[in-house]
Every structure is written in structure tokens, then in C-alpha cells.
C-alpha positions as CSV (number, residue, x, y, z in Angstrom):
1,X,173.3,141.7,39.7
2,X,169.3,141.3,38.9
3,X,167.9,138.0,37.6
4,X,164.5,137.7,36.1
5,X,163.2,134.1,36.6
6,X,160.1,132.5,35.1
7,X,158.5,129.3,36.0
8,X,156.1,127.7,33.6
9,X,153.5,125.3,33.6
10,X,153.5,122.5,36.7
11,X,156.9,124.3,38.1
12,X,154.3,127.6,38.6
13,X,152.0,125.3,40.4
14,X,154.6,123.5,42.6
15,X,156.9,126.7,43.0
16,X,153.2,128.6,43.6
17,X,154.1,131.6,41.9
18,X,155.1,132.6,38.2
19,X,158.0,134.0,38.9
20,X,161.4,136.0,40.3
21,X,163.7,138.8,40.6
22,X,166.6,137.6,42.0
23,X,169.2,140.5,43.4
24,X,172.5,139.1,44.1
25,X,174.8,141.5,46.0
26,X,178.1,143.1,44.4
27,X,180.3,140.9,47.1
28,X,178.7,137.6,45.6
29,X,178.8,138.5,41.6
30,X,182.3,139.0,41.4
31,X,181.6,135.0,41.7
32,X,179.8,133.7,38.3
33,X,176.6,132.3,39.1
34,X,175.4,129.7,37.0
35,X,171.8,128.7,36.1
36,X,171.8,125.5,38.4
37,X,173.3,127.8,41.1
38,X,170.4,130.0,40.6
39,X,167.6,127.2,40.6
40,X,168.6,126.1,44.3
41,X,168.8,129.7,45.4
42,X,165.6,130.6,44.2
43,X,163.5,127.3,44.9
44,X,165.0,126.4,48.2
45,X,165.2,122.9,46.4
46,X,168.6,121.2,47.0
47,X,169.7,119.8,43.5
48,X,168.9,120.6,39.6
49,X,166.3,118.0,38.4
50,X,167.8,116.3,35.5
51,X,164.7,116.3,32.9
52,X,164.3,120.1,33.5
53,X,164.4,122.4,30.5
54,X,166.1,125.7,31.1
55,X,166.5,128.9,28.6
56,X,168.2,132.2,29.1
57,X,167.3,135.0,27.3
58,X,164.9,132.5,25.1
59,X,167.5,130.5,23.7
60,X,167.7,127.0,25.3
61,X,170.8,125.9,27.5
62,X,172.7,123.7,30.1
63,X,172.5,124.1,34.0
64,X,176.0,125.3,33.7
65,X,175.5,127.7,31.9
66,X,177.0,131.3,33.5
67,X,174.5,134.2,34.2
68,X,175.1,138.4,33.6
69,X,173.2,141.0,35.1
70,X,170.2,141.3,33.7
71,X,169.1,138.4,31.7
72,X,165.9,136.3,32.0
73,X,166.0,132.8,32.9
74,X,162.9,130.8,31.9
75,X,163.0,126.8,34.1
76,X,160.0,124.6,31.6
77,X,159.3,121.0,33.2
78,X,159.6,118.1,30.6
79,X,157.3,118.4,27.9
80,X,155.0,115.8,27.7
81,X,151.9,114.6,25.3
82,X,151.1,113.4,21.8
């Protein structure tokens, strides 16, 4: 299974790069991976923040949320400003 992951905006900077493809071998994706799953795999951070925005395949969703081969997941941090 192939993941394309994005970071935007401050995540870019913290992260320090733009973006992902995340392989996950045949063994582990008879397992669902969800997109929380897929944040601590990819980050090497150990839990979820709770005021991060998260879309896959540009429609907005939970950290739950179950992932196929080949979609895009997109992590935004809280939008902030006036």
C-alpha cells in the first residue's frame, strides 16, 4: 500500500520537509491503517495532536479515519488569524 502525505504550513517547517510516500508492506495492510496510525509512523511523534486538521483525498476527516492504497493525506496545523 502507498500513501502520499503532505504537510502544510508550520508542520512543513517543524517536520522540515513538504512531504511523504509512505509504502506499507503487503504483511502489514491486511491490517487497516488509520490516519492517526499514519501521523506517528511518518513523524516519529508519539501521539495525534488534538487541534490538528487532517484531509484525505481533499475532503476533511477524523484521525480514525481508515486509509486505501493510494490516497493522499494532507495534516494542516490550526488555522489561526483575523
Amino acid at each position: 500500500m502507498s500513501i502520499k502525505v503532505l504537510y502544510f504550513a508550520s508542520l512543513r517547517e517543524e517536520i522540515g520537509r513538504g512531504g511523504d510516500v509512505v509504502d506499507i508492506s503487503t504483511d502489514q495492510s491486511s491490517h487497516s491503517l488509520s490516519v492517526e496510525q499514519l501521523w506517528v509512523n511518518s513523524t516519529g511523534q508519539t501521539h495525534f495532536p488534538d487541534n490538528l486538521l487532517v484531509a484525505v483525498n481533499q475532503e476533511y476527516t477524523n484521525p480514525q479515519a481508515l486509509l486505501n492504497d493510494g490516497d493522499e493525506v494532507a495534516f494542516f496545523p490550526p488555522v489561526t488569524g483575523g
